[in-house]
Residue, then its C-alpha position, 0 to 999 in steps of 0.5 A: x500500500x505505501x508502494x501505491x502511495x508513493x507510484x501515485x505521488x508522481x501522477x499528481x504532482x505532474x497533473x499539478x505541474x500541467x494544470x500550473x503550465x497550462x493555466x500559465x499558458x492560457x493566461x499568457x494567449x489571453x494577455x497576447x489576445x488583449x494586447x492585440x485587440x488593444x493595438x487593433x482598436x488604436x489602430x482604428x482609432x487613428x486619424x486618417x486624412x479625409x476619412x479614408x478606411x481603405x489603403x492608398x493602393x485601393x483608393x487608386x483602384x488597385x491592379x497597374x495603374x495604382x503599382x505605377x502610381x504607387x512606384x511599386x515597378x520602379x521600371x513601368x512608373x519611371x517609363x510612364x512618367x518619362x513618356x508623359x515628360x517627352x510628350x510634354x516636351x514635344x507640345x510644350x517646348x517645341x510647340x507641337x500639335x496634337x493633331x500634326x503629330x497624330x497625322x505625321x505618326x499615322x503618315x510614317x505607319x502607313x509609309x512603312x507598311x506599304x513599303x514593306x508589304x510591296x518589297x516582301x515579294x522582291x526580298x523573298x520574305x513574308x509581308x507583315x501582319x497587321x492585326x484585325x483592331x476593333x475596340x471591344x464593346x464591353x470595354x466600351x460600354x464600361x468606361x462610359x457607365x463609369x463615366x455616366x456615374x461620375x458625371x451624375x454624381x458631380x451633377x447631384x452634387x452641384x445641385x445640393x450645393x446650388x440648394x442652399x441646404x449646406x452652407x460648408x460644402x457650398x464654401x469647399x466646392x466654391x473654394x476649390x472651383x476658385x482654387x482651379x480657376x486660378x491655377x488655370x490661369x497660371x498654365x495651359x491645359x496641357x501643362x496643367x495636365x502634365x502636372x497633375x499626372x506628375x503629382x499622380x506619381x509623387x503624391x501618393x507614394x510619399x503619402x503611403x511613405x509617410x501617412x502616419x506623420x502626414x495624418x498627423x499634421x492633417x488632424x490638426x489642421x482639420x481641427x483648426x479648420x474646424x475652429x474656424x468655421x464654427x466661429x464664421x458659422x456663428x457670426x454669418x453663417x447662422x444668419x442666412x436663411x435656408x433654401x426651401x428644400x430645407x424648409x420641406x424637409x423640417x415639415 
């Protein structure tokens, strides 16, 4: 019986043992699982400018043009951005037309392939192959549906703002509109283009680089905005009568 005792004094102390090294264990995933909620909701938390919730990559659509935009193929974004720079150059610089240039270009394709199709029989060599191009219709009809949704969307907010029902966006979109008028005025509308493809390429890569301090700064620029226009909201704002779409919808 003491024999039986004692064979039975290791069982318990290993089930001790376990139940001590599991309770510890347990302990230990909880405590990881709460330091990861807890970073999980300060990351929720933080202040992202204009309120984004997604990444920068799918605020640009995602696939190619957000990888060049991004710089994600130095080679592809670095050939995009060096073509947009020559065609610039060519218009700007060397005060090129578009149309010249499309109809000279069209003029030395056409050239080319003539003569090379003629001289095939005299050089013994096959003629080229010009491939059968037509633009396919579902491509089409999506580029215009987005289109149509964009337009329809400015439209909707064109007329909410010529409602009267929001005195802030009536004064951001005025802002901006004023903003473009004057940076217009400034450039032609092939330069104007050419730098906002160059700002498409620099802007959001920095931004995704330093999104944090930039979010940062961007916080408190907002709450200093914000400041502002509470305190022209309560002197003039406050005091102009709202438009008869706001009237209808207290009733």
């Amino acid at each position: 019986m003491a024999d039986e005792a004692f064979a039975a004094e290791p069982s318990m102390m290993e089930k001790f043992s376990e139940n001590l090294h599991n309770h510890g264990s347990s302990s230990s995933s909880d405590s990881d699982d709460d330091k990861h909620s807890a970073v999980n909701t300060m990351k929720s938390k933080v202040y992202r400018l204009f309120g984004r919730e997604k990444p920068v990559h799918k605020i640009l659509g995602g696939g190619k043009p957000a990888d060049i935009f991004l710089w994600r193929n130095k080679k592809n974004s670095a050939t995009v951005l060096g073509a947009a720079t020559a065609i610039w150059m060519l218009f700007e610089l060397l005060q090129y037309h578009l149309i010249t240039l499309l109809c000279h270009v069209a003029i030395l394709v056409l050239a080319v392939l003539f003569v090379w199709s003629n001289a095939s029989t005299f050089i013994h060599k096959s003629p080229p192959h010009i491939p059968d191009v037509a633009m396919p219709e579902k491509c089409v009809l999506e580029v215009v549906s987005v289109l149509r949704h964009e337009i329809n969307r400015g439209l909707a907010l064109l007329r909410e703002v010529a409602s009267g029902r929001d005195a802030k966006k009536f004064l951001s979109v005025v802002m901006c509109l004023w903003i473009i008028s004057v940076v217009g005025s400034w450039f032609n509308f092939i330069t104007l283009f050419y730098l906002v493809f160059v700002l498409l390429h620099t802007v959001p890569m920095l931004y995704e680089k330093y999104e944090d301090q930039v979010d940062a700064l961007g916080k408190k620029a907002m709450i200093e905005i914000k400041k502002q226009y509470a305190v022209l909201d309560e002197k003039f704002l406050s005091k102009i009568p709202l438009g008869p779409l706001q009237d209808k919808k207290k009733d």
